[in-house]
N, C-alpha and C positions, 0 to 999 in steps of 0.2 A: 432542565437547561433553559435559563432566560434567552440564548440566541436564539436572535430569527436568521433562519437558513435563506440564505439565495444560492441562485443556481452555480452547480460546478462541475465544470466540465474537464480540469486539469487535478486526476486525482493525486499527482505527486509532484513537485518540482523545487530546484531547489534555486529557484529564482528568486530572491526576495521582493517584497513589493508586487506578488501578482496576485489578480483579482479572477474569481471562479475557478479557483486552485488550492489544494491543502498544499503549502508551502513545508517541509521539512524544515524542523527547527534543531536546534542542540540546543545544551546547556549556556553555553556562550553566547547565544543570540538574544538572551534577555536584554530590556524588557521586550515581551513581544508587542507587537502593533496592534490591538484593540478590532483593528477595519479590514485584519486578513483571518484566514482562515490555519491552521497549525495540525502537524503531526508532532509529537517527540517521541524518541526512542534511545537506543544506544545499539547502533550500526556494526555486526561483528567484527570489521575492519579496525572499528575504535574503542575495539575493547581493551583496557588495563587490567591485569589481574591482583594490581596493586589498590585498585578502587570501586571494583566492580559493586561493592553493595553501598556504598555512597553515593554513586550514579545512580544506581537505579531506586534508593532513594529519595534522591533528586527527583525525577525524573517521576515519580508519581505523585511527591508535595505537587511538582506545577500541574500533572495532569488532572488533577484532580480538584485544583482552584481556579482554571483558567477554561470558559465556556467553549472559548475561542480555540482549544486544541481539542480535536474533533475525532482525531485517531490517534493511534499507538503506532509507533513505528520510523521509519523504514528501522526493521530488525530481523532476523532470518539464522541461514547459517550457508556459509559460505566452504567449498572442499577447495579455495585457492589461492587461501591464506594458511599463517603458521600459526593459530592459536587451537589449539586441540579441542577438539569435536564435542570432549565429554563439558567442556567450560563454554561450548558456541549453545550447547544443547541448553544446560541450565542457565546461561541468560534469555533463548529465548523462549522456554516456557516460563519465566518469571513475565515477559511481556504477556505472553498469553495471559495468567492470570490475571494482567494488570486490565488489560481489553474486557474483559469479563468480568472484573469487578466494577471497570467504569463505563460500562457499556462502550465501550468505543470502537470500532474497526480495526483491525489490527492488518497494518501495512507489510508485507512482505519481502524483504532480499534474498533470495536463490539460485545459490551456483550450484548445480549437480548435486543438492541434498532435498529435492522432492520428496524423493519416498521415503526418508526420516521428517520429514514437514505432515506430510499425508498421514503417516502412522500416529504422530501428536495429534493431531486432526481426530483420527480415531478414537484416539486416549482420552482428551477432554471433550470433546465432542459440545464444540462452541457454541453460541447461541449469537454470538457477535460475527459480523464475517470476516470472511480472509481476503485478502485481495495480492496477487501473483502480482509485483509490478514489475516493470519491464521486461515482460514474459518477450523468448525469442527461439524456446525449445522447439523440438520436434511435433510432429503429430502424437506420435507413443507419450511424451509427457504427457498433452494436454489430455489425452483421454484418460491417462492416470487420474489427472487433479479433477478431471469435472465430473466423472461419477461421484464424485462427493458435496453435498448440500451445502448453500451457501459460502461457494467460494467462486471468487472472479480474476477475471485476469487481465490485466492492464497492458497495453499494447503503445509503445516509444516511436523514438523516430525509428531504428533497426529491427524489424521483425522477421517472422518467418512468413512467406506469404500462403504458402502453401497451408499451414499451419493456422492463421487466422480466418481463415475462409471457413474452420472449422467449430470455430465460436461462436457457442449461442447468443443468440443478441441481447438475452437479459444475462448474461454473464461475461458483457465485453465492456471494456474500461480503457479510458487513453490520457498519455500524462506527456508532460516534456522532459521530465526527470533533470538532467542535467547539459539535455539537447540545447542550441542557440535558437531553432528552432522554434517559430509558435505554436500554440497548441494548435490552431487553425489549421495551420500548414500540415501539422503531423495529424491532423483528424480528416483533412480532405485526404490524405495519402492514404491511409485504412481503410476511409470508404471507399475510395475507388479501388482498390484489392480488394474489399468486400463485394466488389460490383452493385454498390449503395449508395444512394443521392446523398450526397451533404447534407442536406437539410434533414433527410431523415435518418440518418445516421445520429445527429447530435441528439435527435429526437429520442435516441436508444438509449445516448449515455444520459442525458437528462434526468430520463426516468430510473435510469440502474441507480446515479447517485441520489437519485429520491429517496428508492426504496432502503440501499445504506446505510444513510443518515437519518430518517426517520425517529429514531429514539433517539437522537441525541442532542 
């Protein structure tokens, strides 16, 4: 990859136009902006079962020519929609292997389907990481997901607090997602529930999405 990396401190949002942020992009957003940073995926919410392999044909042409989209994702599988489990499952292990053939991170959406997320986690046993975003479960999730290598969890403006107190600091991630919220605002609020200075709080994420992004 010709890009040079600068710092990012918003691993997800779907603000356009932000800077130190993977901005979630779709299909519809082309062209993208050269001077931001990009996820794409296909969002179980916005799945058609009328076009599902043209999307995600899509959806690998761009990730695959464009330096500027960095991850794979937001994709997951969601228990609080109607499209059936066995069609959330194979779109998104098709991501998986899309993050894995392009080195790229693969972004997460998860409602109540962790431990079918964890068990693929088993299955392919990624070399790319995972990243949980807008993690807001329990304590019992998180000790589910983090005995597992190389996955993170992104913490929004709605968390659990009791619950993020219990994240490693090289396994802690903060984004705005869909908040009005700056990522500022929502990174001083985590560290101070982390019982964490500011300054070196960002110092944690800094290096988390160093080591991330790194390959790519």
């Amino acid at each position: 990859c010709t890009l040079i990396m600068n710092a990012i401190y918003d691993i997800h949002t779907h603000k356009k136009f932000t800077q130190e942020a993977i901005i979630n992009a779709s299909l519809n957003d082309m062209p993208l902006n050269k001077d931001f940073y990009y996820s794409i995926g296909l969002h179980p919410w916005n799945l058609n079962i009328n076009n599902i392999e043209d999307t995600l044909k899509n959806i690998e042409s761009l990730a695959s020519s464009a330096d500027n989209i960095i991850a794979i994702g937001e994709c997951g599988l969601d228990s609080n929609i109607n499209i059936p489990l066995e069609i959330q499952l194979y779109v998104f292990e098709r991501h998986i292997l899309l993050s894995e053939k392009l080195k790229k991170p693969l972004i997460i959406h998860c409602v109540k389907r962790s431990e079918d997320i964890l068990r693929l986690h088993k299955k392919y046993n990624p070399n790319m990481p995972w990243i949980f975003h807008g993690f807001r479960s329990n304590i019992n999730v998180l000790n589910n997901i983090i005995k597992n290598d190389n996955i993170y969890i992104s913490i929004g403006e709605k968390f659990n607090a009791e619950t993020i107190l219990n994240i490693l600091n090289e396994k802690i991630l903060i984004e705005t997602d869909e908040s009005e919220l700056t990522i500022e605002y929502i990174s001083k609020k985590v560290a101070e529930a982390r019982k964490q200075s500011h300054e070196s709080f960002l110092e944690i994420i800094n290096k988390n999405t160093s080591i991330i992004f790194k390959n790519t």
